[in-house]
mmCIF file of the C-alpha atoms, coordinates in Angstrom:
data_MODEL
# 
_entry.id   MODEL 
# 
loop_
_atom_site.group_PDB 
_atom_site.id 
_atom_site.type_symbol 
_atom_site.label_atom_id 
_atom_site.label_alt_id 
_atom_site.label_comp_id 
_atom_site.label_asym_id 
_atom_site.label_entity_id 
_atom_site.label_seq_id 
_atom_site.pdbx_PDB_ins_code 
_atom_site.Cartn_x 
_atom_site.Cartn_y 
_atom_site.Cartn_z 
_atom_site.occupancy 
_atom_site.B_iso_or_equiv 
_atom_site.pdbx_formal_charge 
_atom_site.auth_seq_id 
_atom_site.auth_comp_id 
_atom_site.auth_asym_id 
_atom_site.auth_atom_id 
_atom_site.pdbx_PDB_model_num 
ATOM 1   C CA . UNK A 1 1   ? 0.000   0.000  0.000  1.00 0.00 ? 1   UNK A CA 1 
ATOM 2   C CA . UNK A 1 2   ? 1.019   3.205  -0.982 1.00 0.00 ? 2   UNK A CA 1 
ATOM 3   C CA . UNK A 1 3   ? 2.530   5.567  1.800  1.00 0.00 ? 3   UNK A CA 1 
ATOM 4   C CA . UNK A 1 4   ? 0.147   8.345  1.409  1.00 0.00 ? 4   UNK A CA 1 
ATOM 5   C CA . UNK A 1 5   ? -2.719  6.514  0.905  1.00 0.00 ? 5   UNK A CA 1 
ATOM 6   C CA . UNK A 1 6   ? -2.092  4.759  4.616  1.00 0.00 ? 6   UNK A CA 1 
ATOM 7   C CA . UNK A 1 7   ? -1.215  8.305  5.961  1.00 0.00 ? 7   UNK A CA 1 
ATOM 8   C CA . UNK A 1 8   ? -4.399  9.110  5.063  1.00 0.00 ? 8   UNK A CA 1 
ATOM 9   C CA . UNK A 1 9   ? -5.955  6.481  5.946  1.00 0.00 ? 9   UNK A CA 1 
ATOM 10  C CA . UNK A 1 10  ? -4.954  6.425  9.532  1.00 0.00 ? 10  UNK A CA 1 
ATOM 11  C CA . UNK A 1 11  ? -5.662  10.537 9.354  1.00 0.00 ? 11  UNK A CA 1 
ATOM 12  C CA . UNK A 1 12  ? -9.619  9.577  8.802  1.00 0.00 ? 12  UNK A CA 1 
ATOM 13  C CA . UNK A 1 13  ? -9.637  6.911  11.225 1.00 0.00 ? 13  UNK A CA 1 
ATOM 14  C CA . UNK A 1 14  ? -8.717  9.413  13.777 1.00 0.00 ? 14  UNK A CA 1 
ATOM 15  C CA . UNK A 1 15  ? -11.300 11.864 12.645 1.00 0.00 ? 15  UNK A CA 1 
ATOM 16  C CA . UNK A 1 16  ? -13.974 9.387  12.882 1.00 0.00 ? 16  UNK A CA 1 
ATOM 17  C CA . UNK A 1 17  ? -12.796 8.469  16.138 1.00 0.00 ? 17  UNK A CA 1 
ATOM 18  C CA . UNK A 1 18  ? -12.470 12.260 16.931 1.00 0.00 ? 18  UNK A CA 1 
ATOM 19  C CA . UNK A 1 19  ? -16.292 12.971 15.562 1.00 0.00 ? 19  UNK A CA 1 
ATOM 20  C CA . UNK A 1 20  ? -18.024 10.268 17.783 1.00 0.00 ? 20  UNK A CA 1 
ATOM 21  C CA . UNK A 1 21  ? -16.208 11.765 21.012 1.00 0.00 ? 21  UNK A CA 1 
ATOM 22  C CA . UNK A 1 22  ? -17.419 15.204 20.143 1.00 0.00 ? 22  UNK A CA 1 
ATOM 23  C CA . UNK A 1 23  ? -20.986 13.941 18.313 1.00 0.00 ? 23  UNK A CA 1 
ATOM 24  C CA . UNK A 1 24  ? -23.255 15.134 21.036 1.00 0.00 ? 24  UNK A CA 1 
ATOM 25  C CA . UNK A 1 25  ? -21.344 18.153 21.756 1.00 0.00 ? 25  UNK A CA 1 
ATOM 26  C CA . UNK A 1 26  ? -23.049 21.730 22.743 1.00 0.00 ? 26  UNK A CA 1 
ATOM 27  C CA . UNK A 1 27  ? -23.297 24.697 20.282 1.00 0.00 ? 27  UNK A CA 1 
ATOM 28  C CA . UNK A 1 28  ? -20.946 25.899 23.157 1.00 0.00 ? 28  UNK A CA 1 
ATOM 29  C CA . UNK A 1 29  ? -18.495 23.003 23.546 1.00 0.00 ? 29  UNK A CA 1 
ATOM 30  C CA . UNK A 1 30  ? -18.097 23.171 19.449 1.00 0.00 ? 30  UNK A CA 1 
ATOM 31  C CA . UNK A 1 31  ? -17.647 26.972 19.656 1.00 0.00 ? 31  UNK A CA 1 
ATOM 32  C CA . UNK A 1 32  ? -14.564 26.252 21.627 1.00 0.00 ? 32  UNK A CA 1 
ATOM 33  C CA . UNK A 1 33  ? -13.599 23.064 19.861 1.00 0.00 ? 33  UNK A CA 1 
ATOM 34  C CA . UNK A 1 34  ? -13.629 25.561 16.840 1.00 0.00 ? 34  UNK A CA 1 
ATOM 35  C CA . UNK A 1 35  ? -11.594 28.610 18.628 1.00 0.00 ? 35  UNK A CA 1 
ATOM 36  C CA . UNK A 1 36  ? -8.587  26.185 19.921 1.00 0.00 ? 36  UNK A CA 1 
ATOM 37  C CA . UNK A 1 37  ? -8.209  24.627 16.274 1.00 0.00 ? 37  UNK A CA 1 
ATOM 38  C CA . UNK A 1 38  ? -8.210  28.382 14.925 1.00 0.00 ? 38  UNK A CA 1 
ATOM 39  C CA . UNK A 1 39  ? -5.558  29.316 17.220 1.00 0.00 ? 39  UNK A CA 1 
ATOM 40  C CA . UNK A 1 40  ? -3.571  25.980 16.942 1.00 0.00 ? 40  UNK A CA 1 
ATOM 41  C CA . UNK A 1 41  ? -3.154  27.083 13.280 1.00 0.00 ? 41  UNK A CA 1 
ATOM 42  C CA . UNK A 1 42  ? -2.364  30.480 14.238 1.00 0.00 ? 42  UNK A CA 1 
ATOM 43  C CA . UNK A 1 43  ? 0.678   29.343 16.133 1.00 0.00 ? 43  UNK A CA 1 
ATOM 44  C CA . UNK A 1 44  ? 3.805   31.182 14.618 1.00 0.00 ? 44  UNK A CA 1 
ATOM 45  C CA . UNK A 1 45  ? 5.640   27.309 14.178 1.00 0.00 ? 45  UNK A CA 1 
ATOM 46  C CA . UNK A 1 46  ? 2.361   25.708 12.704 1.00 0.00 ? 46  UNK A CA 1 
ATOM 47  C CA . UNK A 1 47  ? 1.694   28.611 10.705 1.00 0.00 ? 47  UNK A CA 1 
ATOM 48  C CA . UNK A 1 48  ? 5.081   28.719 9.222  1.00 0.00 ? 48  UNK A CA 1 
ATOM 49  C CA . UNK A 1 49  ? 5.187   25.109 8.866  1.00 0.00 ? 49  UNK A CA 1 
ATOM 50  C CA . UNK A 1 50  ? 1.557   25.308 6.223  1.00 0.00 ? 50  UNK A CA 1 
ATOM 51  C CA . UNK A 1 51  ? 3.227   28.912 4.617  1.00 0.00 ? 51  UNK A CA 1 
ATOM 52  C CA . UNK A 1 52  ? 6.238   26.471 3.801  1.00 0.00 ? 52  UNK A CA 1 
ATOM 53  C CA . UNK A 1 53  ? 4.598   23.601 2.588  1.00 0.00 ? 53  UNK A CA 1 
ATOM 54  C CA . UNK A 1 54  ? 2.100   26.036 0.248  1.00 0.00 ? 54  UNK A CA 1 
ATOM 55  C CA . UNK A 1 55  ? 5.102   27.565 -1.068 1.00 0.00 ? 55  UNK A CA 1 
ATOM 56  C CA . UNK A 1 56  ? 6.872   24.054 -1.638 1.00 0.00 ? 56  UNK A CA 1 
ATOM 57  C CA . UNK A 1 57  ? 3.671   22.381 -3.255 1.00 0.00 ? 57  UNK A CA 1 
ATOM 58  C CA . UNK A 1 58  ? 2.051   25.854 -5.727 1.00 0.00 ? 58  UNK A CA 1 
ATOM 59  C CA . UNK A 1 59  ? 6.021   27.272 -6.474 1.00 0.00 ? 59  UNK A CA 1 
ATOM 60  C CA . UNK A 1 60  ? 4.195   30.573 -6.164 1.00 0.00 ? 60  UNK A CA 1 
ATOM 61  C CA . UNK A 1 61  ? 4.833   33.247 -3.117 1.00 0.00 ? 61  UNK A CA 1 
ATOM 62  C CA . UNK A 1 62  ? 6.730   33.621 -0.643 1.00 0.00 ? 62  UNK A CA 1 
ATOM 63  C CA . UNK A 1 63  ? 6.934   31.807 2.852  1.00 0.00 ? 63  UNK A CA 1 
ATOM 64  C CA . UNK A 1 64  ? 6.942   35.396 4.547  1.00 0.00 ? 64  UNK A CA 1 
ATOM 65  C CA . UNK A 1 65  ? 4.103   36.262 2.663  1.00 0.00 ? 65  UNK A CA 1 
ATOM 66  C CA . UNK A 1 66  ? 2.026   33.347 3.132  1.00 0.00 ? 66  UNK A CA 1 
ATOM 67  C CA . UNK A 1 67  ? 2.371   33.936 7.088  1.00 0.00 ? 67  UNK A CA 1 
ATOM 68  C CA . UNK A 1 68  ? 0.455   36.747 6.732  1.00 0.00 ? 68  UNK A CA 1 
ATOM 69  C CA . UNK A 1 69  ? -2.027  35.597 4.493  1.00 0.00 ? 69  UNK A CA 1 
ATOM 70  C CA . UNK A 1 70  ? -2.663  32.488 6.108  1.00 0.00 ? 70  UNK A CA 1 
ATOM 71  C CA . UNK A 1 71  ? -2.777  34.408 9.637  1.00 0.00 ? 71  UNK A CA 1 
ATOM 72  C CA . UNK A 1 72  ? -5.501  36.693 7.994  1.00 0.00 ? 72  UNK A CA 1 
ATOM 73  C CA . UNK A 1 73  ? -7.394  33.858 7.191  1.00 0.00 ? 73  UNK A CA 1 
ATOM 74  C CA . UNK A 1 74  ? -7.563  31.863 10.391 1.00 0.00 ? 74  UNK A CA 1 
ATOM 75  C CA . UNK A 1 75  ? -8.531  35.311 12.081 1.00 0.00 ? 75  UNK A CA 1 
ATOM 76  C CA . UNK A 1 76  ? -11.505 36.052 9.295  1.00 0.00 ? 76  UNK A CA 1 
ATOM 77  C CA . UNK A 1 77  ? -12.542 32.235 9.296  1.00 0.00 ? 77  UNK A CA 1 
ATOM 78  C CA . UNK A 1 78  ? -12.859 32.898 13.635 1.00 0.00 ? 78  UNK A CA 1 
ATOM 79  C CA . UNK A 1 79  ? -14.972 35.835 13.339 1.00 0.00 ? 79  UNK A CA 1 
ATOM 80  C CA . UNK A 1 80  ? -16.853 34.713 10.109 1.00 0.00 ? 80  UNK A CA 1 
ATOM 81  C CA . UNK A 1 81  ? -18.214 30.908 12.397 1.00 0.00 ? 81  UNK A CA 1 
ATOM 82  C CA . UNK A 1 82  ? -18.301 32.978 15.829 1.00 0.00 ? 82  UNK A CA 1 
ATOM 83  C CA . UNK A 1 83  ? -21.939 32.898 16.791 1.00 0.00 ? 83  UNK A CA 1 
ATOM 84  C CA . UNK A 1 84  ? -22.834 30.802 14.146 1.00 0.00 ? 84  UNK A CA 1 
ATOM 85  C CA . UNK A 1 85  ? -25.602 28.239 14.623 1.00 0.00 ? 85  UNK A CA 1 
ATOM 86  C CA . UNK A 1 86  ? -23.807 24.782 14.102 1.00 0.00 ? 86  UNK A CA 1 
ATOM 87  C CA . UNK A 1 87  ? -25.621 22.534 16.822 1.00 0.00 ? 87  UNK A CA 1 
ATOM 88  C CA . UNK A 1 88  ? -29.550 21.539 17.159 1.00 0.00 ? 88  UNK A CA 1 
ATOM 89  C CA . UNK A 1 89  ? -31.906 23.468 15.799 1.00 0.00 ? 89  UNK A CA 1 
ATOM 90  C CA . UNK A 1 90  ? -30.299 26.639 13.605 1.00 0.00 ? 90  UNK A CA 1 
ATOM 91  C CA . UNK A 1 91  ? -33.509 28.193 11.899 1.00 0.00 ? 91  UNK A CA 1 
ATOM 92  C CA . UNK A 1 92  ? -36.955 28.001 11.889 1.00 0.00 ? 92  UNK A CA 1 
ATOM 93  C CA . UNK A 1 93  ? -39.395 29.388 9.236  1.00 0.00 ? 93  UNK A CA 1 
ATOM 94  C CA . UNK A 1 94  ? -42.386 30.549 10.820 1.00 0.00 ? 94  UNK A CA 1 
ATOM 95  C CA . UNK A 1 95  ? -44.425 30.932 7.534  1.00 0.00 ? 95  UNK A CA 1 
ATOM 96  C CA . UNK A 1 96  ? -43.627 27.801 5.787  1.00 0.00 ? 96  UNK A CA 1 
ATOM 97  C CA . UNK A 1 97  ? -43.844 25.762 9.474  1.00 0.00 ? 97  UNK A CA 1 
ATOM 98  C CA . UNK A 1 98  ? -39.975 24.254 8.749  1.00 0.00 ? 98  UNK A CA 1 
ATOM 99  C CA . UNK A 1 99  ? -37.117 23.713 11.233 1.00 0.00 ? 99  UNK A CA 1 
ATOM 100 C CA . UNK A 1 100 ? -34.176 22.983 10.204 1.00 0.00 ? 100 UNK A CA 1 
ATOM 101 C CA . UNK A 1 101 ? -31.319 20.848 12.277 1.00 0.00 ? 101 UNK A CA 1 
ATOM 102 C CA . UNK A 1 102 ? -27.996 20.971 12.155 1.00 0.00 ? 102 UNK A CA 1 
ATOM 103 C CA . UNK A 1 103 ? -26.300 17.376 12.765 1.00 0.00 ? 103 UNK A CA 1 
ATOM 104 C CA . UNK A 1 104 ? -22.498 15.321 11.829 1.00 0.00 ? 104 UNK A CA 1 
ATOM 105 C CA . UNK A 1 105 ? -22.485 14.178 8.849  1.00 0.00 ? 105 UNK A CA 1 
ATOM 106 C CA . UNK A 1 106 ? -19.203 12.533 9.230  1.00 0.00 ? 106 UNK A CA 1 
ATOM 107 C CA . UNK A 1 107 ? -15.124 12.773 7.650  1.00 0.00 ? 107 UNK A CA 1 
ATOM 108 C CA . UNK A 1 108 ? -15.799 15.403 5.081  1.00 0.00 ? 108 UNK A CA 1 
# 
């Protein structure tokens, strides 16, 4: 079997393993799930680390550059999904009588 494709492998196994500790999570408990994998990205050494490998992999930019990008991002991702509705029910429709749920849907 292919390196990679075991890497991988064993990197969805984890998640699945991951997603059935955290399935019946609150909207508050995944808020904070969500903050401390924004900030574990933000991390000068992890963030270097993913400006590196972008650079290696595209050829294009510059690992300096990509800091900041990537830093940018995390921080607009973590104030575009705080307060967002990600648990239970997320909407309801009182003129067409529909609620709608949010739920796991698994490894995406």
């Amino acid at each position: 079997m292919d390196d990679h494709v075991k890497i991988i492998q064993d990197y969805i196994s984890k998640a699945r393993i991951a997603q059935k500790e955290i399935n019946n999570y609150t909207q508050e408990q995944i808020d904070l799930v969500c903050v401390a994998i924004g900030w574990e990205v933000y991390n000068d050494e992890n963030i270097k680390l993913l400006a590196e490998k972008a650079v290696e992999d595209t050829g294009m930019g510059n690992v300096a550059d990509k800091i900041i990008k990537h830093k940018n991002k995390v921080l607009g991702v973590l104030k575009d999904v705080k307060g967002a509705k990600s648990v239970g029910l997320i909407e309801v429709d009182e003129e067409k009588k529909i609620k709608k749920y949010a739920k796991p849907v698994g490894v995406i």
